[in-house]
C-alpha positions as CSV (number, residue, x, y, z in Angstrom):
1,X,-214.6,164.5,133.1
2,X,-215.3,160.9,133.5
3,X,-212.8,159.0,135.6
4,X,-211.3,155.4,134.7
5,X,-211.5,152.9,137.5
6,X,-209.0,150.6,137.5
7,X,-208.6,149.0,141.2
8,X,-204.8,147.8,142.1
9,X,-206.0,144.5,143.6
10,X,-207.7,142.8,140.9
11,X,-205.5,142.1,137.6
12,X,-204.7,144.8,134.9
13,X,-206.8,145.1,132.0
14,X,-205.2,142.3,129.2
15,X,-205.3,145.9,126.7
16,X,-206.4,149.5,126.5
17,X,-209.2,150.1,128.1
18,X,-210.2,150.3,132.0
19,X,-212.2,148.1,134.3
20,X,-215.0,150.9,134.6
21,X,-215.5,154.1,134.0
22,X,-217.7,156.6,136.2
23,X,-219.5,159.8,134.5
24,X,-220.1,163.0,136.3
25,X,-223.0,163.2,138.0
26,X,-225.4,165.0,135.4
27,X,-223.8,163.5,132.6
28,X,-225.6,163.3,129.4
29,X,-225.4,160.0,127.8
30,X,-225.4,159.1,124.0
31,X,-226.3,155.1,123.1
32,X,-224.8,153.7,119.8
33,X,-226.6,151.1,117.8
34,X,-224.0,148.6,116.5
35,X,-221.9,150.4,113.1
36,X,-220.9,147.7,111.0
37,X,-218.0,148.1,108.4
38,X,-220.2,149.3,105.5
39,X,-219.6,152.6,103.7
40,X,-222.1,154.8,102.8
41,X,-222.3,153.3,98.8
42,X,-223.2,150.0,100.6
43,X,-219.7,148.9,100.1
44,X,-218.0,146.5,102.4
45,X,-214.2,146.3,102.3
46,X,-212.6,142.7,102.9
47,X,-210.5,143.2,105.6
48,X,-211.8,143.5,109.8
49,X,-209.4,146.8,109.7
50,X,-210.7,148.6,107.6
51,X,-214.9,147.5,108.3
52,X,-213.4,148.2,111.9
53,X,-212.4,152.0,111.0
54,X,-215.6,152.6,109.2
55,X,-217.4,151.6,112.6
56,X,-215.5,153.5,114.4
57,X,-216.0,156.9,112.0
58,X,-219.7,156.3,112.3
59,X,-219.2,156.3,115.8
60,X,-217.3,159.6,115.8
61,X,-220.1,161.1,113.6
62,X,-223.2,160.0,115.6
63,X,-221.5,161.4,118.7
64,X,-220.1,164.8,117.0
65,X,-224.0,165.1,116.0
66,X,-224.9,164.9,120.1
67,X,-222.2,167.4,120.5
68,X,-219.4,164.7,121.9
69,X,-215.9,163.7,120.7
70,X,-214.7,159.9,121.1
71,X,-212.9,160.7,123.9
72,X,-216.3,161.0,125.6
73,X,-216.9,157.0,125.2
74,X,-217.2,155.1,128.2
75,X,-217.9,151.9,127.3
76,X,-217.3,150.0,124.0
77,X,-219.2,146.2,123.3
78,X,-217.2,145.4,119.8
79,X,-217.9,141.7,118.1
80,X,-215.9,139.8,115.6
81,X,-216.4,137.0,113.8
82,X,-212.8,135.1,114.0
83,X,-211.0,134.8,116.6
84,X,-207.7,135.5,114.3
85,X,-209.4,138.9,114.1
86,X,-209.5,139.9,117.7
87,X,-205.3,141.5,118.2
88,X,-206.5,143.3,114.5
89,X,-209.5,144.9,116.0
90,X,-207.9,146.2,118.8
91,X,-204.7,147.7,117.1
92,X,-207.9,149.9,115.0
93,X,-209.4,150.6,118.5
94,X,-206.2,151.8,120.2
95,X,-206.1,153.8,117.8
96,X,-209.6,156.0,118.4
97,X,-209.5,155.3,121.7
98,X,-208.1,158.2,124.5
99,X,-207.8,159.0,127.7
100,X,-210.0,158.0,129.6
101,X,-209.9,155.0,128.1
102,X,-213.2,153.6,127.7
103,X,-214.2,150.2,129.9
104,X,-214.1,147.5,126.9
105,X,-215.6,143.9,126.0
106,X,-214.6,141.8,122.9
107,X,-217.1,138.9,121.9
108,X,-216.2,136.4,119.1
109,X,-219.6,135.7,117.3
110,X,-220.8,133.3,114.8
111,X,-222.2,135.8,111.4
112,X,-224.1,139.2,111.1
113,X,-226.7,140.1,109.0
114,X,-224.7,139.7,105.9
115,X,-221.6,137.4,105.9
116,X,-219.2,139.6,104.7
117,X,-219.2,141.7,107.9
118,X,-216.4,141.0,110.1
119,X,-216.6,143.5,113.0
120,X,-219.3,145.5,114.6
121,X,-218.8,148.1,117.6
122,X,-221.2,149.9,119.6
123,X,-220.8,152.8,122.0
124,X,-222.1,154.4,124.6
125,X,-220.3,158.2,125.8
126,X,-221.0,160.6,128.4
127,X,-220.5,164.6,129.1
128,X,-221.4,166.4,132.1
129,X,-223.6,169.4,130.8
């Protein structure tokens, strides 16, 4: 299982996620491209919660076709493009996100591809064989 590392002498983390995480030793390892909040029809709903829980059940789909579960995520990169956005994005987060919780990093960016995408997440998730 992979273990959280969150040492007692440096600050907590400001939200839910740890400082690191360490995989097993003969871990497999599935790599996310960045999921943006667009649904299959090429649809794109207006608010960063709900382009934030398509990401998020993208994620959950690449990984369930490498045989993992979200729980298996280590590490999640996520960007958003107001800063007004960032305590919305992570209320969708904590709500995918498990034990272990993943190591974490928010960015505030300047546009996407297309400007009506608010949020994009990618992932990375490991499970000993």
């Amino acid at each position: 299982m992979n273990q959280p590392l969150s040492p007692k002498d440096i600050r907590p983390p400001f939200g839910r996620y740890s400082h690191g995480v360490e995989a097993p030793a003969g871990s497999r390892f599935i790599y996310t491209s960045g999921q943006l909040g667009v649904r299959a029809d090429d649809s794109v709903p207006d608010s960063v919660e709900e382009q934030a829980e398509i990401c998020f059940e993208n994620i959950r789909a690449i990984l369930a076709a490498g045989g993992m579960e979200l729980s298996d995520i280590v590490r999640l990169n996520a960007f958003v493009t107001r800063r007004e956005d960032m305590r919305r994005y992570m209320n969708v987060r904590d709500r995918f996100v498990s034990e272990p919780l993943p190591a974490s990093t928010l960015y505030i960016v300047t546009g996407f591809t297309r400007p009506e995408f608010l949020v994009e997440i990618e992932a990375v998730a490991a499970k000993a064989d």
